[in-house]
N, C-alpha and C positions, 0 to 999 in steps of 0.2 A: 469186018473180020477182026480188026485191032482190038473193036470192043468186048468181044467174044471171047480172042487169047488172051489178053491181057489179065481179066482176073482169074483165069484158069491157070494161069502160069501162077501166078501169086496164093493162090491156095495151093497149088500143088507145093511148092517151096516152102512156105510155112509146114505143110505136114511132114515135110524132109526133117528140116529145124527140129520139128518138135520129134519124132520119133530119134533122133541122133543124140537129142539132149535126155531122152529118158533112157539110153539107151548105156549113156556115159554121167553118171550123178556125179555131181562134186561130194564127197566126201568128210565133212569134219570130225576132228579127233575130237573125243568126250573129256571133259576135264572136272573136277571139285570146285561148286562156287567157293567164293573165298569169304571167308566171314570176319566182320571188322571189329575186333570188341568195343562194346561203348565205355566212354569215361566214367567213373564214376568218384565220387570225395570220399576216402577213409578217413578213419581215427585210429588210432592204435589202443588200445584196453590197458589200462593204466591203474592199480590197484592202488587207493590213497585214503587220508584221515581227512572224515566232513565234518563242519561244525552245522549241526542243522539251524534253521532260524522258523519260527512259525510265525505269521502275517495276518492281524487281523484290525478292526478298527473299533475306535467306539467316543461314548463325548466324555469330555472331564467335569467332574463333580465334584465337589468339597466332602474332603477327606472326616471334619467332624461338622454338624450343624447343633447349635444349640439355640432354643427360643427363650431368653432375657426375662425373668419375669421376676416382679419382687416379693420379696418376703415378708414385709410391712404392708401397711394399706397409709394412702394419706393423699392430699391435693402435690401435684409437679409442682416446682415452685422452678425449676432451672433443668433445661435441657443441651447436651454440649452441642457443636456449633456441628462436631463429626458422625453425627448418629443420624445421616442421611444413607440414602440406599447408594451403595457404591462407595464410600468412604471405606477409610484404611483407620483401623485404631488399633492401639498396641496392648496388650496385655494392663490391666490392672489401671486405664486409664478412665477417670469417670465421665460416664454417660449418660446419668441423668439422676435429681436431687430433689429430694420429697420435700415437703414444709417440715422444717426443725422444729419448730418449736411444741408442738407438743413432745414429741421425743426430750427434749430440753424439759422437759416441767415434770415427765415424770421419770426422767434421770433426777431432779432434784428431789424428788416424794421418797425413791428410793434409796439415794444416799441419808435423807435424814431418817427415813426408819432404820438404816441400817445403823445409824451412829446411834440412834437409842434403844436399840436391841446389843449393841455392843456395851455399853452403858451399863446396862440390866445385866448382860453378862459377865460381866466386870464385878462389879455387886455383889450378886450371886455369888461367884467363887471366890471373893473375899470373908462372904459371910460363911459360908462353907469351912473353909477354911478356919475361921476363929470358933465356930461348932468344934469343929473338931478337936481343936486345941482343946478348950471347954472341958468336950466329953471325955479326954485323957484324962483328966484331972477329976472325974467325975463332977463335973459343974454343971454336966449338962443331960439333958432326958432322950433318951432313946427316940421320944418323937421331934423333940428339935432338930435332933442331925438329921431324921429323911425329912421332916422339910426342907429343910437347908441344902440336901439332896436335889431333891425331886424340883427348886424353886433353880437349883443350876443347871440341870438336866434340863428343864422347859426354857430359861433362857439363853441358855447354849442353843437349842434347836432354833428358837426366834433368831437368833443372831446369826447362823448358817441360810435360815430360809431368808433374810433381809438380806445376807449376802446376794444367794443367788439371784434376787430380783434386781439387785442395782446390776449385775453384771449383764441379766437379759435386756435389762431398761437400755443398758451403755451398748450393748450388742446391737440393741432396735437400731439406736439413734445413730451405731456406723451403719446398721443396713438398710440406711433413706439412703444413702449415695448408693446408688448401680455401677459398680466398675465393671471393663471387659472382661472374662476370665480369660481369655488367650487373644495372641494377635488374630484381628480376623476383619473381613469384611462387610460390612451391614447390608445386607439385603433388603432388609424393610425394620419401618418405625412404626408401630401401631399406636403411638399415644402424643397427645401433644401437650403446651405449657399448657396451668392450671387442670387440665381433666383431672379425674379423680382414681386412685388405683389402687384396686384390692389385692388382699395377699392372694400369689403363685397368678395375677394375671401379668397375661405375656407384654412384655413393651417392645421386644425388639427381636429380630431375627438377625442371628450369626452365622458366616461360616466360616472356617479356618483358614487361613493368609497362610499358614507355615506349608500344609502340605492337601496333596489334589490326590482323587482316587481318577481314576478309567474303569469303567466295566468294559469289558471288552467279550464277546464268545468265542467259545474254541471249539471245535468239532473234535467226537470224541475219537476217531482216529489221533488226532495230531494231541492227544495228550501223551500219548507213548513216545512223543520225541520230547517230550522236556524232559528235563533230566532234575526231576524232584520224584521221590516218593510219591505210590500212587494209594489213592486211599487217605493222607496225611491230613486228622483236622486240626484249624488254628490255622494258625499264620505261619508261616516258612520262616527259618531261622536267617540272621542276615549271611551266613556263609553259604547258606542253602538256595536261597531266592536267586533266579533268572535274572539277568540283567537284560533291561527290556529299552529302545531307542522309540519314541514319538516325533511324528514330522505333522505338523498342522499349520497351515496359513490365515495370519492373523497381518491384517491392514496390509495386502496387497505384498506380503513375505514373509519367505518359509523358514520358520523355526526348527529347532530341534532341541528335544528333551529328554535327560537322561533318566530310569527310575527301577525299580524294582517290581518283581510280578509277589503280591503280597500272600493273595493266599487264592483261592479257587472252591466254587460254592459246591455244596453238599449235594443239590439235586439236579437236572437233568430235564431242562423244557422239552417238553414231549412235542410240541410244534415246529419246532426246527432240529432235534436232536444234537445239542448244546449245552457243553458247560459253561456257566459264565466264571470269568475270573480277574480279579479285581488286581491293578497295577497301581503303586503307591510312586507319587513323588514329591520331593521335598522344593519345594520353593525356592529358586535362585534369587537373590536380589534386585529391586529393580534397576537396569543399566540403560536407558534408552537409547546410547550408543554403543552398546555390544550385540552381540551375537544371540543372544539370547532374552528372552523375557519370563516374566511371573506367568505361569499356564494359565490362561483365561478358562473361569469354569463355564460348561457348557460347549467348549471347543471343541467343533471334532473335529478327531487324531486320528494318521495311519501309528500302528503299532510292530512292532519287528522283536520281536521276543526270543531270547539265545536257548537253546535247547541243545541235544546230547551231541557227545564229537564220538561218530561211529569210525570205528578201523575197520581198513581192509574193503573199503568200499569202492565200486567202480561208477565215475561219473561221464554220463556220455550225454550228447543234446538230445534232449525229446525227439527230435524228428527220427531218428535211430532206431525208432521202437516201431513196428511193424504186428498190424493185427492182434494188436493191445499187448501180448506178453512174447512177442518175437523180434527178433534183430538178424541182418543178413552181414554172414562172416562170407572174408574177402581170406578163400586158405593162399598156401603158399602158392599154391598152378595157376592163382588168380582167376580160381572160380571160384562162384557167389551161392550160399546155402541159406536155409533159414536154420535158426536154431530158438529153442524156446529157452527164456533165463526169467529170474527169479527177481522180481522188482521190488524193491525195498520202498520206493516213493517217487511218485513222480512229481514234479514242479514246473512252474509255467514256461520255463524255456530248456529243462534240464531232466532226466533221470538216475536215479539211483539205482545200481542194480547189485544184489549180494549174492549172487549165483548162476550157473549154467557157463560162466566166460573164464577163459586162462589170461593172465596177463603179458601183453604181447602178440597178443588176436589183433585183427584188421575187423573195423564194422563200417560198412557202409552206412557213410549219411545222406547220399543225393536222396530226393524225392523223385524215383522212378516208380512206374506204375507197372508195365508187363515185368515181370520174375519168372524165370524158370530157374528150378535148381540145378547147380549144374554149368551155368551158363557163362559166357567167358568175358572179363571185364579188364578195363587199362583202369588200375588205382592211381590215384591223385590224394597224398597223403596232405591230411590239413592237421593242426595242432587246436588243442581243443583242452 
């Protein structure tokens, strides 16, 4: 019988239980979730004057190259000791010296025709001269005075033309010696002692020690931030030229080089859509313990080039800028919008922007990813 009442008792009780608990609900009062705003980093919109800078690189090359060749022909007889590739020689120092002596023999051919053409001319206008007298007095015939003419006239010419040849003679025989025409560095010797050298061939390759070019390219955006005349040919005046900073590493440290952006080319590579534009610098001294050195040619250089200082501009970080021309303003209730504004430039860790913002705006710069407009935010103001 136990086993019979027993679970009959316990279902019946359970269905008491349960009919008394649906019968009596607990009740809870309905409330508003609470919503927690997330943090996010503003900046405040700060209206200011930028100097822009443009960035680009390139190798250094010599400013002038000129190839050495002479103007005489003759046998080397003497080559200087510095007219190896990589040598330094100074302006008007000699490089290399032809056989004299023929230059020597006929410097001497010319000065004695010139002393007996001088002679005859001499002569000449003595005897001229006592014609004349002569023919005042009637002593003398109408044809003696134009010979006595015409015999001064011809050796007056012989004595001019006997001039000019001693002078080319004396010209040859300084142009066997080759001197540098400016300071520079030899790159190459194409002749050696004894060969043999005709006029205008090349003996030697220069390039200028004083001062170094950079080709550098510019994309044609970024020529609107230099602040030189657009269109302008020639060379930029020196009040007008960019002032331009080079950093290149040379034997394991890094230099820097001051110079000017000199002038920028006419045409426009159709392969990369690029000006090139050429940065001139002057030669420092060499200090092998300073700070600086002579610009190695063929060195490549970063380039940092000064361009226009725009007013009234607002600078905010890159990360700022939202769906390429958007920023989210943080208003006063500290809710977060997008607003579209007007980019003047952007740069690898920075933006420029020249419109759509008041000065005194909040922009968010966290990198969040869900946005609704609208939506409520704890700002965390950062300086920037």
């Amino acid at each position: 019988m136990k086993r019979v009442l027993m679970p009959i008792g316990i279902l019946l009780g359970s269905i008491v239980i349960t009919v008394v608990l649906i019968r009596n609900p607990t009740r809870v009062s309905e409330s508003a979730p609470e919503i927690i705003p997330i943090s996010v980093r503003v900046a405040e919109v700060r209206s200011e004057s930028v100097q822009l800078f443009i960035e680009s690189q390139g190798k250094a090359q010599a400013a002038r190259q000129a190839s050495l060749s002479s103007n005489v022909q003759g046998p080397v007889a003497w080559v200087s000791p510095s007219l190896e590739a990589g040598a330094y020689v100074k302006a008007g120092e000699p490089l290399l010296r032809l056989e004299l002596a023929d230059f020597e023999t006929a410097v001497a051919r010319s000065r004695a025709t010139y002393e007996q053409a001088s002679a005859e001319a001499a002569f000449a206008a003595a005897d001229l001269a006592r014609i004349n007298e002569l023919a005042a007095k009637r002593l003398a015939s109408e044809s003696e005075l134009q010979n006595a003419e015409r015999a001064a006239t011809v050796t007056s010419a012989r004595l001019a033309d006997a001039e000019a040849a001693l002078e080319q003679s004396e010209l040859d025989a300084e142009r066997s010696i080759l001197r540098a025409p400016f300071n520079a560095v030899v790159a190459s010797r194409d002749v050696e002692l004894g060969q043999f050298v005709n006029r205008a061939q090349s003996v030697a390759v220069l390039f200028d020690a004083d001062s170094v070019d950079v080709r550098v390219p510019l994309a044609i955006r970024q020529l609107g931030y230099l602040d030189v005349p657009m269109g302008f040919r020639g060379e930029f005046d020196s009040s007008q030229a960019p002032q331009v900073e080079l950093v290149g590493s040379y034997g394991g440290k890094q230099y820097k080089w001051e110079g000017k952006l000199l002038r920028t080319e006419a045409t426009i590579d159709p392969n990369s859509n690029t000006v090139q534009s050429i940065i001139r610098i002057e030669q420092p001294s060499a200090d092998l313990g300073g700070e600086t050195i002579p610009l190695p040619i063929g060195l490549f250089v970063e380039a940092r080039i000064s361009g226009k200082l725009v007013e009234d501009i607002i600078l905010l970080p890159r990360s700022a800028i939202r769906n390429n021309s958007q920023v989210l303003v943080v208003d006063a209730e500290n809710k977060m919008y997008y607003r579209d504004v007007d980019i003047f430039r952007l740069e690898q860790d920075r933006v420029l922007i020249s419109g759509g913002l008041v000065p005194g705006e909040k922009i968010c710069t966290s990198p969040i990813q869900a946005v609704v407009d609208g939506m409520s935010v704890r700002p965390v103001l950062e300086m920037i």
